[in-house]
C-alpha positions as CSV (number, residue, x, y, z in Angstrom):
1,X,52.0,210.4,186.6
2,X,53.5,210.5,189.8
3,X,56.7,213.1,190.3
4,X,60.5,211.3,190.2
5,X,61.0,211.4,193.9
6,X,64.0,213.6,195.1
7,X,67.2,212.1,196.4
8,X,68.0,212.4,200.2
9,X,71.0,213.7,201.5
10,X,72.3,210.8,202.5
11,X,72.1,209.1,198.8
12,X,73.8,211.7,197.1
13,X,76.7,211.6,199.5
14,X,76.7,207.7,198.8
15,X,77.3,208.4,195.4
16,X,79.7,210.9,195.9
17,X,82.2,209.2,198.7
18,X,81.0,205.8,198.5
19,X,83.4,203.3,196.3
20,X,81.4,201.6,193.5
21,X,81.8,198.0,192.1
22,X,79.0,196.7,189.7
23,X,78.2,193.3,187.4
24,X,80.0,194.6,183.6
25,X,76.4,193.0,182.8
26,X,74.3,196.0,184.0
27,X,77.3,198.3,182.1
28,X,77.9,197.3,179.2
29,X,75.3,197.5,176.1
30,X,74.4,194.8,173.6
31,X,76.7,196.1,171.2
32,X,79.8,196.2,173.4
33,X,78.9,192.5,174.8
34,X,78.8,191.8,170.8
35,X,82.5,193.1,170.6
36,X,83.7,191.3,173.7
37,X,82.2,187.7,172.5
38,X,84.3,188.2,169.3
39,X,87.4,189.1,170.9
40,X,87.1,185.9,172.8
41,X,86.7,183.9,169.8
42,X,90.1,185.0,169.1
43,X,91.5,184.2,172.6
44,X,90.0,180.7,172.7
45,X,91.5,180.0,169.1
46,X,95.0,180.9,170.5
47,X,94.3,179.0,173.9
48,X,93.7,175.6,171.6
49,X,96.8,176.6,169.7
50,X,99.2,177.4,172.7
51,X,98.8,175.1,175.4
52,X,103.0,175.0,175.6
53,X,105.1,178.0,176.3
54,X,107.0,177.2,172.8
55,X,103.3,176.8,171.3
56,X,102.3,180.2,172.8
57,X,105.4,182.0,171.4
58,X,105.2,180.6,167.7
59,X,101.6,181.7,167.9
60,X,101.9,185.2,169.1
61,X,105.2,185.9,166.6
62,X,102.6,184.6,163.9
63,X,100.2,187.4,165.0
64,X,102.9,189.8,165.6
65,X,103.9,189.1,161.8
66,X,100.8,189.4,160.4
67,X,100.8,193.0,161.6
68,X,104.2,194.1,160.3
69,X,106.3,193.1,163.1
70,X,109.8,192.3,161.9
71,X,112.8,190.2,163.6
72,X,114.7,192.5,166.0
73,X,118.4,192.7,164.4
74,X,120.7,194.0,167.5
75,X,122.3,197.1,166.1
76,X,119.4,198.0,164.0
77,X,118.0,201.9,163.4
78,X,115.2,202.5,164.9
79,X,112.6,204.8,164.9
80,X,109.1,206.3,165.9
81,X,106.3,203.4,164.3
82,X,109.1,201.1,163.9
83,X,107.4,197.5,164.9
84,X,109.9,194.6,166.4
85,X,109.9,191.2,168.2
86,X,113.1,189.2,169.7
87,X,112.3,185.2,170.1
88,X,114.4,183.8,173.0
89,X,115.1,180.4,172.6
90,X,111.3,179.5,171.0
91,X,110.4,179.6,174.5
92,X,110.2,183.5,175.6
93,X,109.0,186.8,173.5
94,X,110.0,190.3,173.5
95,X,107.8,192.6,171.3
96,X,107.9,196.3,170.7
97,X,106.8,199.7,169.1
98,X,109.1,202.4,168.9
99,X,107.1,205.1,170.3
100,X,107.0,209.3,169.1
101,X,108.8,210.8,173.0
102,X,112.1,210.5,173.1
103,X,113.3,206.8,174.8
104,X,114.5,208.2,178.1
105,X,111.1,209.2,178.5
106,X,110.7,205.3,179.2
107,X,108.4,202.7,178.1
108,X,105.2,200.6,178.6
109,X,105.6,197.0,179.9
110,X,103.0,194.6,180.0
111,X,104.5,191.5,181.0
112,X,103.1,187.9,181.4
113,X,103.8,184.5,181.4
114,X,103.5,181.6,179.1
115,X,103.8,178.6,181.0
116,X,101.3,176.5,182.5
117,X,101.4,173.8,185.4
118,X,102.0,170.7,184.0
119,X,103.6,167.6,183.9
120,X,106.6,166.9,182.4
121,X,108.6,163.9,181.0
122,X,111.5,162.8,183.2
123,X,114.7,162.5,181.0
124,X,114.4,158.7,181.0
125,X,110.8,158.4,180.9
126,X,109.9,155.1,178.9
127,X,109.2,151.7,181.4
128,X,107.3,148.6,181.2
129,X,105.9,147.1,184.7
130,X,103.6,144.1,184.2
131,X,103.1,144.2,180.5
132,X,102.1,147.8,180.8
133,X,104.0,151.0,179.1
134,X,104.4,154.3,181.0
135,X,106.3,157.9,180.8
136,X,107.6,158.8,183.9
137,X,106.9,162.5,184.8
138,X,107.5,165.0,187.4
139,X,104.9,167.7,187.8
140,X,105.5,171.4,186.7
141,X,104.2,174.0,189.2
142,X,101.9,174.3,191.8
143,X,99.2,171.1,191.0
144,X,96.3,169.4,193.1
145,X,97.9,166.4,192.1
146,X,94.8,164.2,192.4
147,X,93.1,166.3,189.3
148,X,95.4,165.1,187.0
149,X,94.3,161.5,186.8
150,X,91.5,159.5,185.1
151,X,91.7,162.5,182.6
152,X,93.1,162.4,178.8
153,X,96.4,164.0,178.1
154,X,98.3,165.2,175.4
155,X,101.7,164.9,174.7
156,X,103.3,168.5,173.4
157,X,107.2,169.6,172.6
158,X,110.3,168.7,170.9
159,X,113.0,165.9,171.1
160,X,116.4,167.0,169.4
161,X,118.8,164.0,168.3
162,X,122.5,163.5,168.6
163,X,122.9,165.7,165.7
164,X,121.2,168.6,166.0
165,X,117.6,167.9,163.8
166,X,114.8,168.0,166.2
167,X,111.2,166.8,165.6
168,X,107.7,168.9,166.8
169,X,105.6,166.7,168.8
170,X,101.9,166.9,169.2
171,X,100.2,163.9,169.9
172,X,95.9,163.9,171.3
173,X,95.0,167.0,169.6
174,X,93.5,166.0,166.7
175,X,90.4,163.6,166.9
176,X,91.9,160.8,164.8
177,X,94.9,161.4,167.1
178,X,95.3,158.7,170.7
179,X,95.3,160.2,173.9
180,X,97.0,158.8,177.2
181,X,96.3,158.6,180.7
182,X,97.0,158.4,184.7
183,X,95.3,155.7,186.0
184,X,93.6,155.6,189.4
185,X,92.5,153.5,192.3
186,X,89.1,152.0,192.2
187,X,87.2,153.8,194.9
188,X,86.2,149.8,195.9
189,X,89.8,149.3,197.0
190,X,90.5,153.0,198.1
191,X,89.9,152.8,201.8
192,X,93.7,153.8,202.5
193,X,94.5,156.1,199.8
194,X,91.0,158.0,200.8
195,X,92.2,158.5,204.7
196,X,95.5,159.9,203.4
197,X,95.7,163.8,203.4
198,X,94.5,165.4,200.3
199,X,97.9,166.4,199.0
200,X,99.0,162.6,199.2
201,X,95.7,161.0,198.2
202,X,98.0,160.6,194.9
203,X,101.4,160.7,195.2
204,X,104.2,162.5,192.7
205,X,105.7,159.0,191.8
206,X,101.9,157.3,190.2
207,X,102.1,160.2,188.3
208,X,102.8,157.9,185.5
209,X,101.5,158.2,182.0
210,X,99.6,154.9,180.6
211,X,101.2,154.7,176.7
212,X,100.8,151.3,175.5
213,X,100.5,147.2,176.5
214,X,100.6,145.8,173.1
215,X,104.2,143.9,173.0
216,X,106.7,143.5,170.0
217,X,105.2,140.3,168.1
218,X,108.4,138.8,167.3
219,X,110.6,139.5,170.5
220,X,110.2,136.9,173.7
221,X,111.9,140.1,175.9
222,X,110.4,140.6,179.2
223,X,110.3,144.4,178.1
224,X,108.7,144.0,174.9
225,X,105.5,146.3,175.2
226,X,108.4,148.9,175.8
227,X,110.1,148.0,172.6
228,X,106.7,148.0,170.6
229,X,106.4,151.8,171.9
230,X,110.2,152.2,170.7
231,X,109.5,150.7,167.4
232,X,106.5,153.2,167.4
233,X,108.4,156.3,168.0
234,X,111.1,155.4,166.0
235,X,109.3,154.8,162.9
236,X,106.9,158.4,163.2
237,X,109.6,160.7,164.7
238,X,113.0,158.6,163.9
239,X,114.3,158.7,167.4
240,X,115.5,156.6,169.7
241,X,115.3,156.2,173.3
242,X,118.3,157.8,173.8
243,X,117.3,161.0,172.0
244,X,114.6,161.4,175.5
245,X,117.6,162.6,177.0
246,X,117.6,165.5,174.5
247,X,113.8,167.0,175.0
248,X,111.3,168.7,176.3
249,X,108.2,167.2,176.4
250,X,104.9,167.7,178.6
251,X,101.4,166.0,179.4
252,X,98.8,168.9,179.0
253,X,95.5,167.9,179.0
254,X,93.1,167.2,175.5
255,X,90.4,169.8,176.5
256,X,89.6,172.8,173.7
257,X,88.9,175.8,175.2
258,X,84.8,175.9,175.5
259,X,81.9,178.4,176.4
260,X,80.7,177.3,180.0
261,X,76.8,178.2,180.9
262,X,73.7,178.5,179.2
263,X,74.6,182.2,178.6
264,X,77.8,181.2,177.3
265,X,79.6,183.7,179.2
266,X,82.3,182.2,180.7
267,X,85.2,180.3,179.3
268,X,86.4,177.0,180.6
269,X,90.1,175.7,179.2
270,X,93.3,174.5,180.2
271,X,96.3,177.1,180.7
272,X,94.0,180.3,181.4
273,X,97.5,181.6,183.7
274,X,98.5,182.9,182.7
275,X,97.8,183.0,178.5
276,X,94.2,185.0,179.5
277,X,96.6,187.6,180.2
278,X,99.4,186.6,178.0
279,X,97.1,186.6,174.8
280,X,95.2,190.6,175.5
281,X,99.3,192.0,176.1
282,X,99.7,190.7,172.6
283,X,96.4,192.0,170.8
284,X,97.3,195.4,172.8
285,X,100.6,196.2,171.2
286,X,99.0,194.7,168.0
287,X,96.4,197.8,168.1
288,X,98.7,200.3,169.9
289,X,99.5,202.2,166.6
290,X,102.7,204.7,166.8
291,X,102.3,205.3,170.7
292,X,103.8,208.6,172.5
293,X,106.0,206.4,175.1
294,X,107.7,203.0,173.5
295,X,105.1,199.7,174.3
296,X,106.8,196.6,175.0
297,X,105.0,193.3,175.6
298,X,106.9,190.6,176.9
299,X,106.0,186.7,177.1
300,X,108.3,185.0,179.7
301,X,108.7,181.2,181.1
302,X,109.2,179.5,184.5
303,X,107.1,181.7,186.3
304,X,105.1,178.7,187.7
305,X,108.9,177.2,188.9
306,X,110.1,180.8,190.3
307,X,110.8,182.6,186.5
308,X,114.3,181.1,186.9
309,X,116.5,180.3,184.2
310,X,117.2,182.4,180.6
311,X,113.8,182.4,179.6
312,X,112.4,183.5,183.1
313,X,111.8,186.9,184.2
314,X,114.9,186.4,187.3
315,X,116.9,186.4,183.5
316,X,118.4,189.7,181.9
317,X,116.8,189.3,178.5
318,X,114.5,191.9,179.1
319,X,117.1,194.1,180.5
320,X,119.5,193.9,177.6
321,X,116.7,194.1,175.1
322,X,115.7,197.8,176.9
323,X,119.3,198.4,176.5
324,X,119.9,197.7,173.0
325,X,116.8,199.9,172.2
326,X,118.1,202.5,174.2
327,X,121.4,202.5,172.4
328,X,119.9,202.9,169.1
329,X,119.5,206.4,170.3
330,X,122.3,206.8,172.0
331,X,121.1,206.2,175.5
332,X,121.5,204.3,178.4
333,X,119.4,201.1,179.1
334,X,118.8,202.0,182.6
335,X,117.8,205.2,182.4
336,X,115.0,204.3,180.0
337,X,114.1,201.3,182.7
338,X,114.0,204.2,185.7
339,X,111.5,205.9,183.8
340,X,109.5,203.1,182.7
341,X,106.2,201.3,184.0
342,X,104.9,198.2,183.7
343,X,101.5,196.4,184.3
344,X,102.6,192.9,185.2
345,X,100.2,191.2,183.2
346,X,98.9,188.1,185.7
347,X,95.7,186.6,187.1
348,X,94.4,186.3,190.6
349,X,91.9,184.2,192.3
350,X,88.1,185.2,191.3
351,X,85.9,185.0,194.7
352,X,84.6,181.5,194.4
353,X,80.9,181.1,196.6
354,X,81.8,177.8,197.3
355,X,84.6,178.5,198.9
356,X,84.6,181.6,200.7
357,X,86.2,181.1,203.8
358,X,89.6,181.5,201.8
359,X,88.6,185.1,200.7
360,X,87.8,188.4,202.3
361,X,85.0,189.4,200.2
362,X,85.7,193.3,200.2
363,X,89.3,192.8,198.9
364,X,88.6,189.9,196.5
365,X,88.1,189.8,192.4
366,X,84.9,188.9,191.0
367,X,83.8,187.4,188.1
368,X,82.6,190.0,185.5
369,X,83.8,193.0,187.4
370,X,86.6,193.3,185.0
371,X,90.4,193.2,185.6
372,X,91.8,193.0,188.2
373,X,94.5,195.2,189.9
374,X,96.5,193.1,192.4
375,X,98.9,196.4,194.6
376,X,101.0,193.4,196.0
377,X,100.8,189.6,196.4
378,X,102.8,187.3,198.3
379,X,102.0,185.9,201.6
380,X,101.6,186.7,205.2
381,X,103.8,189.6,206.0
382,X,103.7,190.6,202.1
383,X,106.9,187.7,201.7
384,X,108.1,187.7,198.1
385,X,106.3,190.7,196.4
386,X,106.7,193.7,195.1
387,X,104.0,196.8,196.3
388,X,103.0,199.2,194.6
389,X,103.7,202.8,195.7
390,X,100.4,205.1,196.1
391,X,101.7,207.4,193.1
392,X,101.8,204.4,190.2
393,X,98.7,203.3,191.5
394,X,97.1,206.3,191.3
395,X,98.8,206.7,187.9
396,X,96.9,203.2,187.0
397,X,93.6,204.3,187.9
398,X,93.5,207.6,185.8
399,X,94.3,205.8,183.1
400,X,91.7,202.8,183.5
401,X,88.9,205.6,184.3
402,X,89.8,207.8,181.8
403,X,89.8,204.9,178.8
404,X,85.9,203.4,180.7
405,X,87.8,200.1,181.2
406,X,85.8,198.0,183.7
407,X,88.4,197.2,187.0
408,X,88.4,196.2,190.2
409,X,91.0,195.3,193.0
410,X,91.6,192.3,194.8
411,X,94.2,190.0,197.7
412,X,95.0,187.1,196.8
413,X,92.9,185.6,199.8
414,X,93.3,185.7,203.4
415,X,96.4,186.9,205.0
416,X,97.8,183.5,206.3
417,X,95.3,181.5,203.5
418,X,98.3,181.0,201.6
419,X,99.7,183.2,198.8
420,X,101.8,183.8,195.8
421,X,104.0,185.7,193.4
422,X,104.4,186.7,190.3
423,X,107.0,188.3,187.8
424,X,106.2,191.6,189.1
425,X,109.0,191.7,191.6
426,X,111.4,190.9,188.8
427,X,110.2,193.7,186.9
428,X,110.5,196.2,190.0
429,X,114.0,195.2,190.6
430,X,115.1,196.9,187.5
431,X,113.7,200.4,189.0
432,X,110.4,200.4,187.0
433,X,107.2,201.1,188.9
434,X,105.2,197.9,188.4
435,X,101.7,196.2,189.3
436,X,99.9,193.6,189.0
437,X,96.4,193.9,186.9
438,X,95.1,190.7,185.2
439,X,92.1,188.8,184.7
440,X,90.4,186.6,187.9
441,X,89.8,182.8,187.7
442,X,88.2,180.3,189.3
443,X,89.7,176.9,189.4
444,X,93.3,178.2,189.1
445,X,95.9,175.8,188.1
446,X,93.1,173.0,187.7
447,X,93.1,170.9,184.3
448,X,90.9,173.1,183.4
449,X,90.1,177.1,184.7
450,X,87.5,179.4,184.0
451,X,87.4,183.2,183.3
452,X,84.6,185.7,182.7
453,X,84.3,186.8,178.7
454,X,84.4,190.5,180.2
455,X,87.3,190.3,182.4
456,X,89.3,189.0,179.5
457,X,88.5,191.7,177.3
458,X,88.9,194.2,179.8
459,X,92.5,192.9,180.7
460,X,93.1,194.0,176.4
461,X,91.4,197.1,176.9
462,X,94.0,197.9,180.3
463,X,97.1,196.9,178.4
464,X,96.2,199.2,175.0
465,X,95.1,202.5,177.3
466,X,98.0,202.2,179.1
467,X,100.0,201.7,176.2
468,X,98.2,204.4,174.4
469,X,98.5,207.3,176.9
470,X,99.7,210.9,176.3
């Protein structure tokens, strides 16, 4: 048997200096792969249930329920174990548990977003044009518009009448259900659409929903395929067309969220951002127990549209939930916030090999190398971000190493590829230190994304250690 053959100098300063970054494959044991495919089970079963921001939030107060949350009541005592959740208008959730340190000590944010690019019903939607039915829509977010034709659609969200009763809609999610559709030119006849540029090969206004062509039998109208779909609506839902001004309804696509590969180990599903991170901030507070700092997890809209608005992170919900906490010990919101930190809880773009001259390989996320912590994003010059100081991020890596939770870092691509934002900057304004750490995907804001089983469990694991430390 031959003798184990001593390292050189040279490999054992490799292993002491050198930065390492390895497959979770050739990490993780059979037994901790077994834990992570069952976890996921759980994430895809919320992905088919959520793909709306008002989906996502009845889902995760469900869960939140199940495990002895209770309504936030503003003026309510509070104390250490004490589980709560505030709903924000169906379409935004706050969640917390009262931690054992005193509240100035601050708290533990992890903060995502539940809305999804889609597209979205214009307030007067229903036309007929040559015997045909559509919905007029106006795209959500950043899309490659040309993805969302030739594929089926759903039809999520609410329509509230005149007085006041509203009606749930969910129409192409159930088998026996119909689906709908944007139709597209016949690559026979596509000579000029095909020389256009790539983001005008289809244009915002043919992004029109194909909903019917059988007319009204007894009407001689020229808008009687419209009038059939009227008749339709009004007969399931008891609406009128008058009530579209009144609701909120979006085209998502049909897909359930599936297993891609032979090894099954990737997922593949609409709405991955920013619910893949969305989803493990919600299982994290669920298994936080009575933490020593006070964990918050909060679900917010419009980030996809600038997190605008009174469900979007630019809104002070947050704030004033922070400070009606802090008042139920006598404290001041912002000196809880001052003390606080947050792990802004969204994805980044996973090196794709087909694509690479968009990346810098060294400072991109990979698939299976876990989470992914994102210092700053933005664009160019850093436009529209919020960095990290050396400290928190120092701060963030004890933690991850200490808890063995698989992460990596990563840009957002090259420095004048492009870019983006997310609610982290929102989150910094208030004076907490904050950084992005979330799960890398390929295909981002695509009908349909895909994410690495590990790097989804990992992104749970990230948000309950932080939540969990001393």
């Amino acid at each position: 048997m031959s003798e184990k053959k001593e390292k050189s100098a040279g490999e054992l300063l490799r292993e002491k200096l050198v930065m390492k970054s390895k497959n979770g494959f050739s990490k993780l044991s059979d037994e901790h792969l077994a834990v992570i495919d069952a976890y996921c089970e759980g994430y895809k079963a919320y992905l088919d249930a959520s793909k709306t921001e008002r989906e996502a939030v009845i889902a995760a107060v469900a869960l939140a329920e199940e495990n002895g949350f209770i309504p936030y009541v503003k003026g309510m005592a509070l104390k250490a174990g004490d589980k709560v959740y505030l709903n924000n208008r169906g379409k935004a959730l706050l969640m917390a548990v009262i931690g054992t340190r005193p509240i100035t000590d601050g708290v533990t944010i992890a903060a995502a977003h539940i809305d999804s690019p889609r597209l979205d019903l214009k307030p007067v939607p229903l036309y007929e044009n040559t015997e045909l039915a559509y919905f007029d829509t106006r795209y959500y977010g950043g899309i490659k518009k040309y993805q969302w034709t030739a594929i089926p659609l759903a039809l999520h969200g609410v329509i509230v009448r005149k007085d006041g009763t509203s009606v749930t809609v969910n129409i192409g999610e159930d088998d026996n259900d119909p689906v709908f559709c944007i139709t597209d030119l016949l690559p026979h006849l596509g000579r000029e659409q095909m020389s256009r540029t790539a983001g005008d090969v289809v244009r915002g206004e043919s992004l029109d929903i194909l909903i019917g062509s059988r007319p009204f039998k007894d009407d001689e109208g020229s808008d009687a395929v419209k009038l059939n779909i009227l008749n339709i609506l009004n007969e399931k839902y008891g609406i009128v067309e008058e009530d579209f001004l009144s609701a909120e309804l979006e085209a998502v696509p049909t897909y359930k969220a599936k297993d891609i590969g032979f090894d099954r180990s990737l997922i593949g599903a609409y709405g991955h951002d920013d619910r893949v991170c969305a989803y493990p901030a919600v299982t994290a507070i669920l298994d936080a127990g009575t933490p020593a700092y006070t964990a918050v997890t909060i679900l917010a809209d419009k980030e996809e549209t600038g997190s605008a608005g009174n469900t979007g992170m630019q809104s002070a919900f947050l704030e004033y939930f922070i400070d009606d906490i802090a008042s139920a010990f006598g404290e001041k919101g912002h000196h809880v916030l001052s003390n606080s930190i947050c792990l802004s809880a969204d994805v980044n773009a996973a090196l794709d090999p087909l694509y690479p001259e968009v990346m810098v390989a060294t400072n991109a996320a990979k698939v299976n190398h876990g989470v992914c912590i994102t210092k700053y994003t933005g664009g160019g010059g850093k436009g529209s971000t919020s960095d990290a100081s050396a400290e928190y991020m120092g701060k963030v890596r004890s933690i991850l190493d200490a808890n063995d939770v698989l992460w990596q870092t990563g840009e957002l691509g090259k420095v004048d590829a492009g870019g983006g934002g997310t609610v982290a900057q929102f989150i910094a304004n208030m004076d907490v230190d904050t950084v992005d750490l979330g799960v890398p995907v390929l295909s981002m804001h695509a009908p349909m994304e895909i994410v690495s089983k590990i790097d989804v469990y990992m992104a749970h694991k990230a948000f309950l250690a932080t939540m969990k430390r001393d």
